[in-house]
ROLO-190023 format. One record per residue (C-alpha): residue number from 1; residue in one letter; x, z, y. Coordinates in steps of 0.25 Angstrom, whole numbers. Each point is the difference from the previous one (the first is absolute). Example, Ala and Ser with C-alpha at 12.3 -4.5 7.8 and 13.67 -1.06 7.14 Angstrom:
<nodes>
<node 1, A, <49, 31, -18>> <node 2, S, <6, -2, 14>> 
</nodes>
This chain:
<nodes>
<node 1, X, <272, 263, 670>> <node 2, X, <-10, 11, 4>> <node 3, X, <-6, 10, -10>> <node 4, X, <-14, 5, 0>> <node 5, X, <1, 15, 3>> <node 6, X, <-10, 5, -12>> <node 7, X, <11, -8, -8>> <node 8, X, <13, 7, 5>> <node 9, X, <-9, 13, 0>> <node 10, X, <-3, -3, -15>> <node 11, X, <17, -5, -3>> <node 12, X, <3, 15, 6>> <node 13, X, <-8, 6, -10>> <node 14, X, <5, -7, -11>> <node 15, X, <15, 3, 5>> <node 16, X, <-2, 14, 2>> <node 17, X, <-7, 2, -14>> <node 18, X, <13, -7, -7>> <node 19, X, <8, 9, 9>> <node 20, X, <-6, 15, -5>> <node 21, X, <-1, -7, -14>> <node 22, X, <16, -2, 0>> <node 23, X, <1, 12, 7>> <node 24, X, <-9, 6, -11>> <node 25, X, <8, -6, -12>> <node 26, X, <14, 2, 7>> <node 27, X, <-4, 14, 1>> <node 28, X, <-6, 3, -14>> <node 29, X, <14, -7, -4>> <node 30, X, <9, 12, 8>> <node 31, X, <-9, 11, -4>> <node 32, X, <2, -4, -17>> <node 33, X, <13, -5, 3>> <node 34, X, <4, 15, 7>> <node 35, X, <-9, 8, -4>> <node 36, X, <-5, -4, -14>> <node 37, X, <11, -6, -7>> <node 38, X, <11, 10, 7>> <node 39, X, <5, 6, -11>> <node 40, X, <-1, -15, -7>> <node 41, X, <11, -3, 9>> <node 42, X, <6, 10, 5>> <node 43, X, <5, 1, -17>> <node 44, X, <3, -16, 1>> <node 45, X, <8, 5, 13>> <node 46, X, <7, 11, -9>> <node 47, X, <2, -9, -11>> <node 48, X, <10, -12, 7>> <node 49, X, <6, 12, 7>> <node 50, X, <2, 10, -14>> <node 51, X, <5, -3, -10>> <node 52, X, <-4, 11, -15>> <node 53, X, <13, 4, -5>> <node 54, X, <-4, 7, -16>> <node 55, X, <6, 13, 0>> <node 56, X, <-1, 2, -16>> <node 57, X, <-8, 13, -6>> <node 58, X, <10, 10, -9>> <node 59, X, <-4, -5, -16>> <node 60, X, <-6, 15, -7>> <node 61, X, <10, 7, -6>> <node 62, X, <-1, -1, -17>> <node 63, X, <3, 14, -5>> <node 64, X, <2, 5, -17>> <node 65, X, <-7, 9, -4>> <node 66, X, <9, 14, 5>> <node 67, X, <2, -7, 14>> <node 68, X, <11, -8, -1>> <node 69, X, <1, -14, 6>> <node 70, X, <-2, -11, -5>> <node 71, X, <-1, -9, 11>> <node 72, X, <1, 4, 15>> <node 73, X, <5, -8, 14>> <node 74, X, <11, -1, 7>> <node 75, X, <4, -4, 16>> <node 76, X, <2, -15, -1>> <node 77, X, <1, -11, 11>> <node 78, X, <-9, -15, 1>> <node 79, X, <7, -10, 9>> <node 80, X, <-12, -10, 4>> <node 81, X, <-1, -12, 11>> <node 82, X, <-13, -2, 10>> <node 83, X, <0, -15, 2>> <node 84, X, <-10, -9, 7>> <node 85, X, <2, -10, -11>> <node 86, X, <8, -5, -11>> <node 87, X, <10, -9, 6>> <node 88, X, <1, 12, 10>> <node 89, X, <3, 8, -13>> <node 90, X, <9, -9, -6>> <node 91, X, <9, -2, 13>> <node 92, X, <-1, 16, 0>> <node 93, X, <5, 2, -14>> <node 94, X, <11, -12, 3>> <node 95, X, <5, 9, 13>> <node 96, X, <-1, 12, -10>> <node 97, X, <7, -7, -11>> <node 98, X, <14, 1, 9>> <node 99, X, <0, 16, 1>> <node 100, X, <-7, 2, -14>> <node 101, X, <2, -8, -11>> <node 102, X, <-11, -5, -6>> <node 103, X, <-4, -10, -10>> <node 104, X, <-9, -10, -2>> <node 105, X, <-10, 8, -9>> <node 106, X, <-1, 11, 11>> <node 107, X, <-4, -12, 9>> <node 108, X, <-7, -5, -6>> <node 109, X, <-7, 11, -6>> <node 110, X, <-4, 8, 15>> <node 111, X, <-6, -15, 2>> <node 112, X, <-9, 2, -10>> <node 113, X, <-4, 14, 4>> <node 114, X, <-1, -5, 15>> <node 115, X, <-10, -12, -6>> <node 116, X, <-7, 10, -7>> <node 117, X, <-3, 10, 12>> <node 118, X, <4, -4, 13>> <node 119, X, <-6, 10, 7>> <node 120, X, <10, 8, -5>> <node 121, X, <16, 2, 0>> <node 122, X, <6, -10, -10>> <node 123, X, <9, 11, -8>> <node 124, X, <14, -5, -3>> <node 125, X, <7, 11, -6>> <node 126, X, <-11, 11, -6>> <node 127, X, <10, 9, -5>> <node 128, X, <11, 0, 10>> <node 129, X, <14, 6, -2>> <node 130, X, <4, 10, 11>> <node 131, X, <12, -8, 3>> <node 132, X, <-9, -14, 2>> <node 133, X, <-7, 9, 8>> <node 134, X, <12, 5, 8>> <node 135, X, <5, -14, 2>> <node 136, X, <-16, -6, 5>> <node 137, X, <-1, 13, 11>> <node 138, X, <15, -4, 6>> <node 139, X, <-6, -15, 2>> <node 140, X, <-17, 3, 4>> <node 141, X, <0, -4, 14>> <node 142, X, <4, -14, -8>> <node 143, X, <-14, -1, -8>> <node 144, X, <-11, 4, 11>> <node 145, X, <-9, -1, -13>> <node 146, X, <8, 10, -10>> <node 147, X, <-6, 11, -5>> <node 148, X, <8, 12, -8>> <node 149, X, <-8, 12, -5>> <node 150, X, <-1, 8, -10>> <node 151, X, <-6, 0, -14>> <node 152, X, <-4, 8, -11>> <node 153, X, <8, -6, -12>> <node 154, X, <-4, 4, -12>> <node 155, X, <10, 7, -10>> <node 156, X, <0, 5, -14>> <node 157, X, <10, 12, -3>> <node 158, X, <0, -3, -15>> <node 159, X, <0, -15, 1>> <node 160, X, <3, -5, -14>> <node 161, X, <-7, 11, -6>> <node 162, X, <-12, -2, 7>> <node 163, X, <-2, -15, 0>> <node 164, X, <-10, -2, -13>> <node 165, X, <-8, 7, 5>> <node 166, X, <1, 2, 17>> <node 167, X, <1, -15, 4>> <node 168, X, <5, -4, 12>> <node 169, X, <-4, -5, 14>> <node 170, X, <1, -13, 6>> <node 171, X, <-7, -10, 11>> <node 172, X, <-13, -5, -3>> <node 173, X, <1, -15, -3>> <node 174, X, <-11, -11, 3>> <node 175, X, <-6, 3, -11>> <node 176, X, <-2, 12, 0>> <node 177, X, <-7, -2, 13>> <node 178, X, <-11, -10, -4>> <node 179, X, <-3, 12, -11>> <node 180, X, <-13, 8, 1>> <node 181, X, <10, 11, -4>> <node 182, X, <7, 1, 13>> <node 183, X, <-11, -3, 9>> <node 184, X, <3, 5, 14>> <node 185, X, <16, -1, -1>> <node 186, X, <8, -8, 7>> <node 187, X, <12, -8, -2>> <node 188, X, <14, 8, 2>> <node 189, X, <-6, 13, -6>> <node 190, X, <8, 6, -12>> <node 191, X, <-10, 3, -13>> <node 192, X, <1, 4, -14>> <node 193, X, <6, -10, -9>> <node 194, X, <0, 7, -12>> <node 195, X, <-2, 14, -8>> <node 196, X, <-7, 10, 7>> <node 197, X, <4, -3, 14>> <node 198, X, <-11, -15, -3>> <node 199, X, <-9, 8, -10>> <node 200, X, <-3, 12, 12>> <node 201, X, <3, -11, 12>> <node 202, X, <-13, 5, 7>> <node 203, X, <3, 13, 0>> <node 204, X, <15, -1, 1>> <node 205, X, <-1, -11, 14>> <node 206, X, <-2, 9, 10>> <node 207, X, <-4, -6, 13>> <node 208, X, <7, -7, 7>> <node 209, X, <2, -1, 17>> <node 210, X, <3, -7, 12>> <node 211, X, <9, 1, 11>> <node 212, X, <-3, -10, 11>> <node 213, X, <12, -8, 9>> <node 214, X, <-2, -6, 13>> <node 215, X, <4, -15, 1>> <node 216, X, <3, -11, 9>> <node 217, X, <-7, -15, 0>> <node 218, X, <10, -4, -9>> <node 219, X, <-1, 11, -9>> <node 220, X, <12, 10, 4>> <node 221, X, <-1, 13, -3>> <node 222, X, <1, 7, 15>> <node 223, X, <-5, 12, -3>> <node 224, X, <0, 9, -13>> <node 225, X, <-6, 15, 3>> <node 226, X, <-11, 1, 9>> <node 227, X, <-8, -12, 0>> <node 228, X, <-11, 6, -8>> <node 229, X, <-3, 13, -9>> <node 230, X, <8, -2, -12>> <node 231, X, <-10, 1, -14>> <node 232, X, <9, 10, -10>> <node 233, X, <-2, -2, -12>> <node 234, X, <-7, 9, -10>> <node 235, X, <11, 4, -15>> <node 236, X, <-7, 0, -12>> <node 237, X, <-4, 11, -8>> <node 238, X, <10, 5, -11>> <node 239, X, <-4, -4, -17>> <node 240, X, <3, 9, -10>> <node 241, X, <5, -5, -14>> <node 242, X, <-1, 7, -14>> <node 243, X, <16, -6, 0>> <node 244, X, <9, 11, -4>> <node 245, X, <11, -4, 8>> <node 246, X, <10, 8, -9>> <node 247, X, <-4, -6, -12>> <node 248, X, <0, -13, 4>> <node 249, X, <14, 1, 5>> <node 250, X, <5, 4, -14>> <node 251, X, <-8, -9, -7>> <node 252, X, <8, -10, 11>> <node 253, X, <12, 7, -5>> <node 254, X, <-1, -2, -15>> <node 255, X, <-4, -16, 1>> <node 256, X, <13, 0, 9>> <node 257, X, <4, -17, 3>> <node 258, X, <0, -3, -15>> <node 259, X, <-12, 2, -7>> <node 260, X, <-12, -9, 3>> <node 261, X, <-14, 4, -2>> <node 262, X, <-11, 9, 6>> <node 263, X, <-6, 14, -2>> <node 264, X, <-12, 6, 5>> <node 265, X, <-2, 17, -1>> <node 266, X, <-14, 5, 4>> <node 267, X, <-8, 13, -2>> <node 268, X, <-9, -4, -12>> <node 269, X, <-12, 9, 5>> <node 270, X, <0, -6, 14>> <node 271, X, <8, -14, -1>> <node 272, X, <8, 6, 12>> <node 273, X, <13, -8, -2>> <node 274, X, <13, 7, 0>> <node 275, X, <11, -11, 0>> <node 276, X, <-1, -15, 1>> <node 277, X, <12, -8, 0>> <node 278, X, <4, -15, -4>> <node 279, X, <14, -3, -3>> <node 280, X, <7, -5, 5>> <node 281, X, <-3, 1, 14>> <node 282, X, <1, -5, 15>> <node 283, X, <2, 7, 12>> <node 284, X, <-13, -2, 11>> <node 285, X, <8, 5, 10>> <node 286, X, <7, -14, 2>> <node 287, X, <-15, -6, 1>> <node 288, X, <-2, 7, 12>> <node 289, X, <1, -10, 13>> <node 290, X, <2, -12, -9>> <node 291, X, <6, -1, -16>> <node 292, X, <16, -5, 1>> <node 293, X, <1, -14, -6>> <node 294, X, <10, 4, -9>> <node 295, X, <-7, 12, -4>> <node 296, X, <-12, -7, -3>> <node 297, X, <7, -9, -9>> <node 298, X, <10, 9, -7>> <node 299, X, <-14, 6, -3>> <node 300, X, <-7, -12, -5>> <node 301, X, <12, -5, -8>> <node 302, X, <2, 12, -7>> <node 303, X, <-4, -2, -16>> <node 304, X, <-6, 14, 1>> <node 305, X, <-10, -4, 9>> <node 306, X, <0, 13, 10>> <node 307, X, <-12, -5, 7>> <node 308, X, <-8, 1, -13>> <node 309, X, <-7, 13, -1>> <node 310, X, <1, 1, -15>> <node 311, X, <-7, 12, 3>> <node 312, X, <-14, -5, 2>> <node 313, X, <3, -14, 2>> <node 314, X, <7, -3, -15>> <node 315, X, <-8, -1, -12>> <node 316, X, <6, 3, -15>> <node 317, X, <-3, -1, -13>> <node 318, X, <-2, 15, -2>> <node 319, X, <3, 1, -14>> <node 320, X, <-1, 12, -9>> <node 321, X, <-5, 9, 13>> <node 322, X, <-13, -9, -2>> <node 323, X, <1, 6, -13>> <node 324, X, <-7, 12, 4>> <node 325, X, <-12, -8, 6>> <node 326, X, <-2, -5, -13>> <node 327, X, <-1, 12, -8>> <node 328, X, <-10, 5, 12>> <node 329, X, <-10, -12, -3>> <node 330, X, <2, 4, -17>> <node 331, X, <-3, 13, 2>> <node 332, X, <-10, -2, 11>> <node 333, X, <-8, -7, -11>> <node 334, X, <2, 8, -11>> <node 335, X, <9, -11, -6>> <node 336, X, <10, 12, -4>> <node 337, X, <3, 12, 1>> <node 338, X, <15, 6, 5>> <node 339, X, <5, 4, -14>> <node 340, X, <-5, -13, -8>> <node 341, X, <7, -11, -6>> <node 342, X, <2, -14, 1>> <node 343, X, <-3, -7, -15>> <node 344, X, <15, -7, 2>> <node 345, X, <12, 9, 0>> <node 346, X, <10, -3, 12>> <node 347, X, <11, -8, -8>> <node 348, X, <7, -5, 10>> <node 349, X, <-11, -11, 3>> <node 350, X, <-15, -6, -4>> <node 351, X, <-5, -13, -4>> <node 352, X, <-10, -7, 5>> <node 353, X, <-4, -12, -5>> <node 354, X, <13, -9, -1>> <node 355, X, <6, 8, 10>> <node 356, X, <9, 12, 1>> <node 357, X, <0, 11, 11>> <node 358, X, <10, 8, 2>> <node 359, X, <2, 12, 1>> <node 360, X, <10, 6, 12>> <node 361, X, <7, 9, -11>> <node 362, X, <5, -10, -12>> <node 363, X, <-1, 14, -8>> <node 364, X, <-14, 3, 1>> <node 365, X, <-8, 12, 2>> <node 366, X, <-6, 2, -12>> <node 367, X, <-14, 4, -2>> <node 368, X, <-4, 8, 14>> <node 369, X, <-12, 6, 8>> <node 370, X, <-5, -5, 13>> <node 371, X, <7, 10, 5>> <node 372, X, <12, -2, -7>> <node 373, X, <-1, -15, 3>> <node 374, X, <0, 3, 17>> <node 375, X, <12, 10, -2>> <node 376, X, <9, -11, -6>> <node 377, X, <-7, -10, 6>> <node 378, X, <-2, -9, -12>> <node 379, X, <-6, -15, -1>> <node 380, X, <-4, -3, -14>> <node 381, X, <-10, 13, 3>> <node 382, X, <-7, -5, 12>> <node 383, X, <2, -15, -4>> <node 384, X, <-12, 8, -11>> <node 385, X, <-7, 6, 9>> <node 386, X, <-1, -13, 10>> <node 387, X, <-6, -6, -11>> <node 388, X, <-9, 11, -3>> <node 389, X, <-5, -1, 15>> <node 390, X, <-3, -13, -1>> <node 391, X, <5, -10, 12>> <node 392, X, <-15, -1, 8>> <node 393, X, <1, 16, 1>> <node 394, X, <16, 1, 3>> <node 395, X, <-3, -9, 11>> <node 396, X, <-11, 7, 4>> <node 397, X, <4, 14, 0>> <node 398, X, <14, -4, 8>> <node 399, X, <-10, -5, 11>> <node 400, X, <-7, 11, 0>> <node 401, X, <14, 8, 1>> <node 402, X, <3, -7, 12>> <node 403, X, <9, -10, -6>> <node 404, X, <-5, -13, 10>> <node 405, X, <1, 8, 12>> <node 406, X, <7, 5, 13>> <node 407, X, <3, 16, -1>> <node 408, X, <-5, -1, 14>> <node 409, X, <11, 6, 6>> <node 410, X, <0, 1, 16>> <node 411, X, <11, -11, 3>> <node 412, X, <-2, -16, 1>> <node 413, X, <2, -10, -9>> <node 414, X, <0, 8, -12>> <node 415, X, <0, -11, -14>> <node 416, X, <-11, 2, -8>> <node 417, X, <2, 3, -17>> <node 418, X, <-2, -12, -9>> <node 419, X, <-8, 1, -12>> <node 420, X, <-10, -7, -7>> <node 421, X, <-13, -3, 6>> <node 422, X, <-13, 4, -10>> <node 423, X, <-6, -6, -8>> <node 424, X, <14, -1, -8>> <node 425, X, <-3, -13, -8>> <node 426, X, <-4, -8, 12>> <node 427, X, <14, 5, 9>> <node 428, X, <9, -6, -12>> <node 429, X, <-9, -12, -3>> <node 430, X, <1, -4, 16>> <node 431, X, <18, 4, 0>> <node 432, X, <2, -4, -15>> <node 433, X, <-10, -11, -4>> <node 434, X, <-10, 4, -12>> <node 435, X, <10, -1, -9>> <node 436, X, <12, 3, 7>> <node 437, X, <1, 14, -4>> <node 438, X, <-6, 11, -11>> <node 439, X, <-3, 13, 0>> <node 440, X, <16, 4, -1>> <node 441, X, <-2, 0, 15>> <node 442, X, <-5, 15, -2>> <node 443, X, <11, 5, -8>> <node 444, X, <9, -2, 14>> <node 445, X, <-11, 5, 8>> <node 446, X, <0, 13, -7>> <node 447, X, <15, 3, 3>> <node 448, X, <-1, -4, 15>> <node 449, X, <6, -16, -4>> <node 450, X, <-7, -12, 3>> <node 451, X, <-10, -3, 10>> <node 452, X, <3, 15, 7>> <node 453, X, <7, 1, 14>> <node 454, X, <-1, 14, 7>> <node 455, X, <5, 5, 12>> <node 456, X, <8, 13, 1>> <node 457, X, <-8, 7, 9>> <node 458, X, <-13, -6, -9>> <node 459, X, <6, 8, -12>> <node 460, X, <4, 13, 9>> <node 461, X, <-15, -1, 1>> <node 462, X, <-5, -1, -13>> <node 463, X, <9, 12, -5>> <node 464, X, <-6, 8, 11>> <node 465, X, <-13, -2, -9>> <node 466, X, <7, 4, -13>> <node 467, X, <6, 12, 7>> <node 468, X, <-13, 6, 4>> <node 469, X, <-15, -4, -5>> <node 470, X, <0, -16, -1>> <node 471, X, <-3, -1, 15>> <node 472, X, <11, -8, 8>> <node 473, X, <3, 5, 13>> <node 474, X, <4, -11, 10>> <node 475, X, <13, -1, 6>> <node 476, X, <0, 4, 15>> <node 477, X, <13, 1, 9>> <node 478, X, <-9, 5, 11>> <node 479, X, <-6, 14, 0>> <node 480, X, <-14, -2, -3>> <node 481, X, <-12, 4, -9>> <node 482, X, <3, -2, -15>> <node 483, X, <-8, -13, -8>> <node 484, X, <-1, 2, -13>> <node 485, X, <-4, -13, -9>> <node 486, X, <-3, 3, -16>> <node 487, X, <7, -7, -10>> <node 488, X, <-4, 7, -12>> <node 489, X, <-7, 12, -6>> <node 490, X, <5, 6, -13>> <node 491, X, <-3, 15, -4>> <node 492, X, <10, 10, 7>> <node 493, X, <6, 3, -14>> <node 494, X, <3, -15, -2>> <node 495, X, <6, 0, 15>> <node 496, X, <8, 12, -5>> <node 497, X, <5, -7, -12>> <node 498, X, <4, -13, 7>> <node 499, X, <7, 9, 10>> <node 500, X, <9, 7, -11>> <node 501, X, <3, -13, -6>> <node 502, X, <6, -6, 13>> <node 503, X, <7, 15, 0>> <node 504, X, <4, -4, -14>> <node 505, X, <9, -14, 6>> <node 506, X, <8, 10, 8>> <node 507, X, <2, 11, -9>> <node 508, X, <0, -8, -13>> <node 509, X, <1, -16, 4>> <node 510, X, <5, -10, 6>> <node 511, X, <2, 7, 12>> <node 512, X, <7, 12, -5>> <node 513, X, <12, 0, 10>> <node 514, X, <-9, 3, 11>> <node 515, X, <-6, 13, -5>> <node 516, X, <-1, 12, 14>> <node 517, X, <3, 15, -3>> <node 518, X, <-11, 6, 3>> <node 519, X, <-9, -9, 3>> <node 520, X, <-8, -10, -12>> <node 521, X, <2, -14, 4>> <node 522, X, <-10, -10, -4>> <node 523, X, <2, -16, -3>> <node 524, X, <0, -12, -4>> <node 525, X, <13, -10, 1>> <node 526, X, <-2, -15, -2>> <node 527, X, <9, -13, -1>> <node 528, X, <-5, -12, 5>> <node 529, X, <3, -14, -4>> <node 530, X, <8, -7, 13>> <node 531, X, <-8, -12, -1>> <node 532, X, <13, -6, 9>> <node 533, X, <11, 4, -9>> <node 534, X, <-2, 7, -13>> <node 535, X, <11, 6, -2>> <node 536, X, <-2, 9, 13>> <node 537, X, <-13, 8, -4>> <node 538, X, <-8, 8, 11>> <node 539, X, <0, 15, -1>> <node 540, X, <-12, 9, 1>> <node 541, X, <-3, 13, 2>> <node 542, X, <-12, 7, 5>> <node 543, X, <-2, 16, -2>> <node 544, X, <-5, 11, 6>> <node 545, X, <4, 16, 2>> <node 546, X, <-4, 10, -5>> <node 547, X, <-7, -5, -12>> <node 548, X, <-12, 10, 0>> <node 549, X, <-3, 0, 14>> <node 550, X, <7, -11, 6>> <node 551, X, <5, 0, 16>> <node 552, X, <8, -13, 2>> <node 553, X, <-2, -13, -9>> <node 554, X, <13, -10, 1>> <node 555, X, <-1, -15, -3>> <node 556, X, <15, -7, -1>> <node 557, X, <1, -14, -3>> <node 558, X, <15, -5, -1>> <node 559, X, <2, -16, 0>> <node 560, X, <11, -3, -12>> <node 561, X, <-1, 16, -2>> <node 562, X, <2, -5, -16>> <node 563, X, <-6, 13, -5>> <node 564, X, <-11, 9, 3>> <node 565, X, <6, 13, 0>> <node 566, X, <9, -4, 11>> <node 567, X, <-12, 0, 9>> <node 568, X, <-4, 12, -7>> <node 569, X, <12, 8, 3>> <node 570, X, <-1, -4, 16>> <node 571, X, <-12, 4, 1>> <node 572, X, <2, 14, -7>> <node 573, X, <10, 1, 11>> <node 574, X, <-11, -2, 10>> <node 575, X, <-9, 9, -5>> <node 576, X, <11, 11, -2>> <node 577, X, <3, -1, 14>> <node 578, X, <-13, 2, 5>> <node 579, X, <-5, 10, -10>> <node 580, X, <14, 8, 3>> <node 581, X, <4, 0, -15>> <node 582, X, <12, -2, -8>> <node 583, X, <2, -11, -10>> <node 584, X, <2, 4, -15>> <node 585, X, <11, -4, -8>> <node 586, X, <-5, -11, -10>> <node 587, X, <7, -12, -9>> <node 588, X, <-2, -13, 7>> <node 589, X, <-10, -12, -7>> <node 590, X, <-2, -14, 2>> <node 591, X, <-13, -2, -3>> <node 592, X, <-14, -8, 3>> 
</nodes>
């Protein structure tokens, strides 16, 4: 078969144009293959031949207020595994399992970090002892993927005493992770869970680096240093606290392992807090690295609930300390006047209607003044003057005080106050029923009872408002700027006279047996009905030193304290060992 030569010609044209148009193509391809997208896959190159090992950022160091430590780091050791894959890590942890021991938890729980970062080195042991240390270095050549290094482990050199309001650290969990919260980190990193150390977490993280190990096609480690410019990692700035680190180790002292409560001191005129403790307490030193099981649950099983910040967590009838919010609000009104009289002498109790309220002294007080009244603390007076108020403004004026509010202090999960919502009727008509309730409601309301549950570091608060002008200082644990909220406004001689009644508690009143040489204390004690067992009454005392110019308010809540001058004559102690003063001999009472 013969072709016509224009036709061959015309087939040659044709080849050679497919010809230069493969070239063409074939050599665009090279030159974005080589030249464009180099870096693209020289990294993809680097990536199935590296492998990131996290090299964790030292935590900021928490300091008190003169320096001292309050959290800081100390050389620790991660063991961790590079796998290609899980059934490679499972068969990895199996061989492991013979030179270590290791349970199914820990498996299983280095499973689930591999899962959720397997880019990364599934950690086995995040807070390894030096001797499973010493026992994984003599067998290394026998884990081609093992990696030992060291870590910052996080270490608090007052534990116990620092727990209510430090925290501790642990791993981020998942979900943590899906939080908008902790955008950016990654699975394995150590974060704040609690206190200070989750309230400043972005300032306490650091950040963290990378070290990178050279691997093999199965994903052996085959080389460690060299393989490519390590990333340090950058520590954390220091956080300085208002804690007086010497002052809250007393305050540890006194509450010792039987006593259960919580105490707040703070600087009225700044809200700079001295001491916060709950008792009893925990020891974050054994949350680090993973909490002991038995630890967690001697924890959880314990009746007097250590976990529980009763602090800023628990809320309590605040009894006769809420006594002085409501001569605040009588006063504020010009309802009476600190030297006037109820028309119903204190005998012992008052009848309202077909009840009886008692009085906490079965004597009586006789016929007292307001001031009187707040020196020894007695019900039939403010049961009058509840009722003089009238329940809409009782209701309105303890909002106003803060009474349904957080103090804002700088730490997580504090609980916020329980009281009535406004307008009054409405709140008992939706939790009583229109007819499930009367206006005896305000009697208990006006002597800290009923539908009132405060925190303690919420009343530290508001007698950091009656211990200077009617404006509360908000509590801070971190050094800061001082906010100031009002509560009230009375006239200064009406501030003073209030002042010189809660002086008169200690000197004349049911807190008598806390009296400070020197130095004028004032207070108020309270004893709150144990809605779990009333035979255990809660004991209140909330005060503040010197009374004319005052530079620490105390707020001590004692669960089955029975009296209020017990918490009274603990936080004298307090505030005598801060203020360097001596305590003045006085007789002992057990009063309201």
């Amino acid at each position: 078969m013969s072709f016509h030569p224009n036709d061959v010609q015309r087939r040659a044209r044709l080849a050679s144009a497919a010809i230069f148009l493969a070239t063409v193509f074939l050599a665009g391809s090279f030159f974005r293959t080589q030249v464009l997208q180099h870096s693209q896959y020289a990294l993809q190159s680097e990536e199935n031949r590296l492998r990131e090992v996290p090299l964790p950022a030292p935590r900021g160091v928490i300091y008190d207020r003169n320096g001292l430590i309050l959290a800081e780091n100390l050389p620790g050791y991660s063991v961790s595994l590079l796998a290609p894959g899980v059934d490679s890590l499972r068969a990895a942890l199996q061989r492991l399992s013979g030179t270590i021991p290791l349970s199914p938890e820990q498996v299983n729980q280095a499973v689930r970090r591999f899962r959720r970062a397997p880019n990364r080195p599934a950690v086995i042991f995040p807070d390894a002892s030096f001797d499973v240390v010493s026992v994984l270095e003599e067998h290394r050549v026998e884990f081609p993927g093992l990696i030992i290094q060291s870590s910052p482990k996080r270490y608090y050199p007052d534990g116990p005493a620092m727990a209510a309001f430090v925290g501790y650290t642990g791993e981020i969990n998942e979900a943590e992770l899906a939080s908008p919260t902790f955008t950016g980190y990654k699975a394995g990193q150590q974060v704040g869970k609690d206190g200070l150390e989750r309230q400043y977490e972005a300032l306490l993280r650091g950040r963290e680096g990378t070290r990178f190990v050279e691997v093999d096609a199965r994903g052996r480690v085959v080389r460690e240093a060299g393989a490519r410019q390590d990333l340090r990692p950058e520590a954390a700035p220091p956080l300085y606290t208002n804690i007086d680190l010497d002052l809250q180790r007393f305050v540890v002292e006194i509450f010792g392992d039987s006593l259960v409560g919580g105490v707040v001191a703070m600087e009225p005129k700044t809200g700079a807090v001295l001491a916060l403790h709950s008792a009893p307490t925990f020891d974050p030193n054994r949350f680090i690295g993973g909490i002991p099981a038995d630890y967690w649950r001697a924890l959880n099983e314990d009746g007097r609930r250590p976990l529980y910040n009763k602090a800023i967590k628990g809320t309590y009838a605040p009894a006769s300390t809420w006594k002085l919010a409501t001569a605040v609000m009588a006063i504020e009104q010009g309802l009476v006047a600190l030297d006037d009289h109820m028309p119903v002498a204190c005998a012992g109790g008052y009848q309202y209607g077909n009840r009886r309220f008692k009085c906490w002294d079965k004597k009586g007080h006789g016929n007292v003044t307001l001031a009187q009244a707040i020196e020894v603390s007695c019900d039939v007076y403010f049961y009058q003057l509840g009722l003089k108020i009238g329940l809409s403004r009782l209701v309105a004026g303890g909002i106003e005080m803060g009474a349904r509010e957080r103090s804002g202090i700088d730490l997580p999960s504090e609980t916020r106050s329980l009281f009535p919502s406004a307008p009054a009727v409405e709140y008992y008509n939706r939790r009583f029923g229109a007819r499930g309730w009367s206006n005896a409601v305000s009697l208990n309301l006006a002597i800290g009872q009923g539908e009132n549950s405060q925190t303690v570091v919420n009343m530290a608060r508001f007698y950091s408002a009656l211990a200077t002008d009617g404006r509360a200082a908000q509590p801070r644990i971190v050094r800061g700027e001082a906010v100031h909220v009002p509560m009230f406004r009375l006239e200064s001689e009406q501030l003073d006279g209030v002042q010189k009644a809660l002086a008169g508690v200690v000197q004349r009143g049911t807190a008598a047996a806390s009296q400070l040489r020197g130095v004028m204390l004032a207070g108020k004690t309270g004893t709150a009905q144990n809605p779990h067992d009333p035979n255990r009454d809660h004991a209140w005392f909330v005060g503040f030193a010197p009374a004319d110019d005052a530079r620490i308010v105390v707020a001590v809540m004692l669960e089955f304290g029975l009296h209020g001058s017990r918490a009274a004559r603990i936080a004298s102690k307090i505030i005598e060992h801060y203020l360097r003063v001596r305590p003045e001999q006085a007789l002992s009472t057990e009063g309201d």
